[in-house]
N, C-alpha and C positions, 0 to 999 in steps of 0.2 A: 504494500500500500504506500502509496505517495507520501513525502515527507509532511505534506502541508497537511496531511488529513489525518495524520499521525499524530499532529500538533493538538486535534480536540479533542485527541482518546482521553485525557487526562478530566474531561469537564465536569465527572462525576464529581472528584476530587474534591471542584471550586464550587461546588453548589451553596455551600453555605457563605462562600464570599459574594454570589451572584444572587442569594436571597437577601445577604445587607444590602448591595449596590441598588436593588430593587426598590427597596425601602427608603435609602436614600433619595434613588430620585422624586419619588412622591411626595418629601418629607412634608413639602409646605404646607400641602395640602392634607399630611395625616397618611400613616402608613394603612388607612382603613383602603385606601384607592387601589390598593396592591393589585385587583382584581382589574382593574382597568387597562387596556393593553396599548402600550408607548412604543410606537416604531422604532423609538430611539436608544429603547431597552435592549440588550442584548442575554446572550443564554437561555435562559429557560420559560422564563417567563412569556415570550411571545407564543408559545404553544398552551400554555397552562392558563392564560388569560383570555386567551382566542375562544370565540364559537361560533358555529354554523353561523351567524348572521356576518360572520367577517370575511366568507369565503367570497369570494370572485367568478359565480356559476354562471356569469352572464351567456356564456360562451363555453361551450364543452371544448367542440374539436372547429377550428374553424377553416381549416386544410379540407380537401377534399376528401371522401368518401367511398370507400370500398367499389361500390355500385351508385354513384352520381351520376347523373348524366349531366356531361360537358358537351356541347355539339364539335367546340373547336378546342384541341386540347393545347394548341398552341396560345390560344388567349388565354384559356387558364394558365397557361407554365408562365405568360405576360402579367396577369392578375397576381399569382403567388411571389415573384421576383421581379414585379417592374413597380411602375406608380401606384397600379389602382388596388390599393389594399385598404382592409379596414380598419387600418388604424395608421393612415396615408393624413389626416385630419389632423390630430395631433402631436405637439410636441415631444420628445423620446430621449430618453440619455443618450447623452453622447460626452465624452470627456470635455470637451466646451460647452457648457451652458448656455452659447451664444447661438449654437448650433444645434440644426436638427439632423434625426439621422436619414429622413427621406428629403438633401436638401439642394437635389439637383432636378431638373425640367424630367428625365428619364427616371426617375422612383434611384437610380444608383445611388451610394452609400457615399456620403461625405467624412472621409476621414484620413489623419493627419498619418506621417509619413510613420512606422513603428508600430501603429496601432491597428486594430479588425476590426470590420466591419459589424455595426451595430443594427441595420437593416432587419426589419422585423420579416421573417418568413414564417410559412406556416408549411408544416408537413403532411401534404399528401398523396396519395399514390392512384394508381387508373389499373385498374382490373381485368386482364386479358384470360381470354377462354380455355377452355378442356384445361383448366386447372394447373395452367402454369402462374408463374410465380410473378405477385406484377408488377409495375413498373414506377420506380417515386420520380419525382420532379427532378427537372433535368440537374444533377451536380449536385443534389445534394445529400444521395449518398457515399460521396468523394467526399463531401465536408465532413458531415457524421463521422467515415472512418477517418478521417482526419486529426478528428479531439476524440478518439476511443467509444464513438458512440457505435449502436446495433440497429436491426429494425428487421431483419429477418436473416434466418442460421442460415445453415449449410444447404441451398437449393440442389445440391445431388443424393441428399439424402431425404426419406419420406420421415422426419422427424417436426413436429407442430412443438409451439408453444403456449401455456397460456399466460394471459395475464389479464387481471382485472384491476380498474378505477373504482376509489371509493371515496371520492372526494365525502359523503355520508352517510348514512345506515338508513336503509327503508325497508328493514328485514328480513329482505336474503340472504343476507351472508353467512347465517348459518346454513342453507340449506346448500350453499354451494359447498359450503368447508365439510358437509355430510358426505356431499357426493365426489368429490374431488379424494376423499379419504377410501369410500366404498371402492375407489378403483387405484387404489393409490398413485393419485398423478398430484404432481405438483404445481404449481404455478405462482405468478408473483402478482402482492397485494399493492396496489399504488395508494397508503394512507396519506390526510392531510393534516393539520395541527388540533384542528377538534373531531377529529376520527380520533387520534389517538387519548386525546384529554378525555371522551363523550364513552369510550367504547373500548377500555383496555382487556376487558374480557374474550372479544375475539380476535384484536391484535394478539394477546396470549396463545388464542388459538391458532391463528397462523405460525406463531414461531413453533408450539410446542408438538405441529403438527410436521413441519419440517418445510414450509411455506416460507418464499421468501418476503421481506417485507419492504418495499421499496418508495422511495421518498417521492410527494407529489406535491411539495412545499408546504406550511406553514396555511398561508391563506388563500394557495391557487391562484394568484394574479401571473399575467400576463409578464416573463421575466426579463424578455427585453425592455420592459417599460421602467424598468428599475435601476438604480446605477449598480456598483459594483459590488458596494460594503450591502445594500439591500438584496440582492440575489442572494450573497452568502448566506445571511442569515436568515429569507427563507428554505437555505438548505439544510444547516448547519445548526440554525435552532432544532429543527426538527429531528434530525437525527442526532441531539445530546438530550433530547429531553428522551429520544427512544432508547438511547444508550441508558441512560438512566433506569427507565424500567427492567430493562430485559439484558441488558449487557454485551448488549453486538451493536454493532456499526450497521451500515447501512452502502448497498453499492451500486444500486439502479436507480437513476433519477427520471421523471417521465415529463416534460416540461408539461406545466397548464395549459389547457387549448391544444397544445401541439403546435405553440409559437415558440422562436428561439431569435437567436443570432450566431454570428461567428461566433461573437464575443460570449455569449452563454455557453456556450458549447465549451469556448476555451474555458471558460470561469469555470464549468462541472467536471472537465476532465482536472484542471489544478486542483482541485479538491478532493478525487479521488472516486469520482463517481462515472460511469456509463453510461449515458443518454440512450434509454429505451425508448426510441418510438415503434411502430406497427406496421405490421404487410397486412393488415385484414381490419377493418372497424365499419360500423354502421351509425345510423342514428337510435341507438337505445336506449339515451339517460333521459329520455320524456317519461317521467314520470304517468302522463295521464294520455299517453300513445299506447296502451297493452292492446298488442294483437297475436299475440297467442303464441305458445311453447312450439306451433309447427313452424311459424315464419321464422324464429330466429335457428332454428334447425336449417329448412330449407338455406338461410341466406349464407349461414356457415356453410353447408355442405355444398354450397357452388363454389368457395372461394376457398376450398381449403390447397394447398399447395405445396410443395417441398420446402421447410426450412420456414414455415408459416410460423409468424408471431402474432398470435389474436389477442386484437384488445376487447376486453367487453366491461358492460360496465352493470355493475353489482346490485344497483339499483334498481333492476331491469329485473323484473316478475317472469315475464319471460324468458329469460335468457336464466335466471335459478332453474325454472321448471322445464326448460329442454337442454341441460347442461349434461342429465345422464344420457341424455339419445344423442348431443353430438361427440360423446366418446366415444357410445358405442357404434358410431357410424363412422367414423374417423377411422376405429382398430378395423372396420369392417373391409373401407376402403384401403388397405396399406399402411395405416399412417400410426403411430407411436408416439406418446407425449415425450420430451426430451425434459433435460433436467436443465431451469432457464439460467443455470450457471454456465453453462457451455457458451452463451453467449455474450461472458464476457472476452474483452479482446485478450492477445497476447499477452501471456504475464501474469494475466488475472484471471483465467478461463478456467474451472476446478479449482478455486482458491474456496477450502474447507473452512476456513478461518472466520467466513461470514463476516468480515469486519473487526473482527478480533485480534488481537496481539496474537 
């Protein structure tokens, strides 16, 4: 593990200097405010003060779609890495204050000679037939492998993976962690900062289940929108307050949205983490879209493909109650869950340590 991420194995240690520091800064006002959440707070606090009303759910995935239809896939690749984005409107960190990062007539990235590009992209991929394996936006998964990030294994081999979003709990997750056990596959949990404060009982259950646990920030905002010291710590908060519970680190980061930049990409690889994105996602986190355990079956089972990373998302009624038919449809078809440690990069790929010394 990388030196810098090495640096906050120690944070358990500081908890009691990072619950004075806490206290201190509220003093004026009375350490009763402790509960109130200070961007400006660091360690532990920004997870344990947080709740569902502080997440960022405006926006799940805002990258294209498994099965979207695009008419022109070249406007879309224009839309994702040129001007017209949606968040083309707004002001964006960029190491000049005085600058924005979409700050040229073409959407290209304004930035100084030494530094990457902060250009907000979003991660999506276009869906090709008889089950081959499809295709992301043009370059960027040269970037991805670039800063040690994944988005789908080894396409010579019939191995899938899974992984689910839980930015909150709408009570499937037991039923998935039933069924993912009845067959013993594993997969990884994408928790956020009051996932883990709201719900440390099935966080437990992922770990002691042999589930990986992977970081979805703090409060799910949009990380290019943040500067440099704010990314860390929704990374970094999150996974010391998880350190704290359960005593493992953490090594797959999944950005919010499935927006990034160069610059985040570098900022999660310095840290020590993996940028998991996805070969396979739908629109599932509608809460009040339930169209039944056969559709999310059916949509898996056309896109399933060699070295498949599925994201699904937990909240989804459906996608708990067709989670045992798309196993058994998977092993029927070829295909075998993989163990989603393998997709870490070189160096890190079978690293048993989960995070650990």
């Amino acid at each position: 593990m990388r030196t810098c991420k090495k640096s906050i194995e120690s944070a358990c240690a500081r908890t009691a200097a990072a619950a004075a520091a806490l206290c201190l800064a509220v003093s004026l006002s009375g350490c009763s405010e402790t509960g109130k959440y200070n961007p400006a707070l660091s360690d532990l606090g920004g997870v344990y003060a947080s709740s569902f009303r502080d997440l960022d759910l405006s926006v799940e995935i805002s990258g294209k779609l498994s099965e979207e239809d695009v008419e022109d896939s070249s406007i879309y690749a224009q839309e994702n890495w040129g001007s017209d984005d949606v968040y083309s409107g707004f002001t964006q960190y960029d190491h000049d204050p005085e600058r924005t990062v979409f700050g040229e007539d073409d959407g290209s990235a304004v930035i100084a000679e030494g530094e990457v590009s902060n250009k907000l992209l979003r991660w999506g991929i276009s869906r090709r037939p008889d089950n081959l394996p499809p295709k992301a936006d043009p370059g960027a998964p040269e970037l991805l492998e670039k800063y040690g990030g994944a988005w789908i294994g080894d396409t010579e081999k019939s191995v899938i993976y899974l992984t689910f979003d839980e930015g909150y709990e709408n009570g499937y997750t037991p039923v998935i962690l039933d069924t993912l056990a009845k067959h013993n596959v594993k997969a990884v949990f994408f928790i956020t900062g009051p996932y883990l404060k709201e719900h440390q009982d099935l966080v437990r259950r992922m770990v002691e289940e042999g589930h990986i646990v992977g970081n979805h920030t703090v409060h799910h905002p949009s990380l290019p929108t943040l500067d440099d010291r704010q990314v860390e710590e929704e990374i970094l908060g999150l996974e010391r307050a998880f350190r704290e519970k359960f005593g493992k680190g953490m090594e797959f980061l999944r950005p919010p949205k499935g927006e990034y930049s160069e610059r985040t990409l570098r900022l999660a690889n310095d840290l020590g983490y993996c940028t998991l994105f996805w070969s396979f996602a739908y629109d599932d986190w509608y809460r009040d879209k339930v169209r039944g355990p056969q559709y999310a079956y059916d949509i898996v089972m056309r896109n399933l493909h060699n070295g498949a990373v599925l994201l699904l998302h937990a909240v989804s009624k459906d996608n708990a109650y067709a989670l045992d038919s798309i196993i058994k449809g998977a092993a029927e078809r070829g295909y075998s869950f993989g163990d989603p440690r393998d997709l870490l990069p070189s160096g890190k790929a079978g690293d048993a340590t989960y995070g650990e010394e």
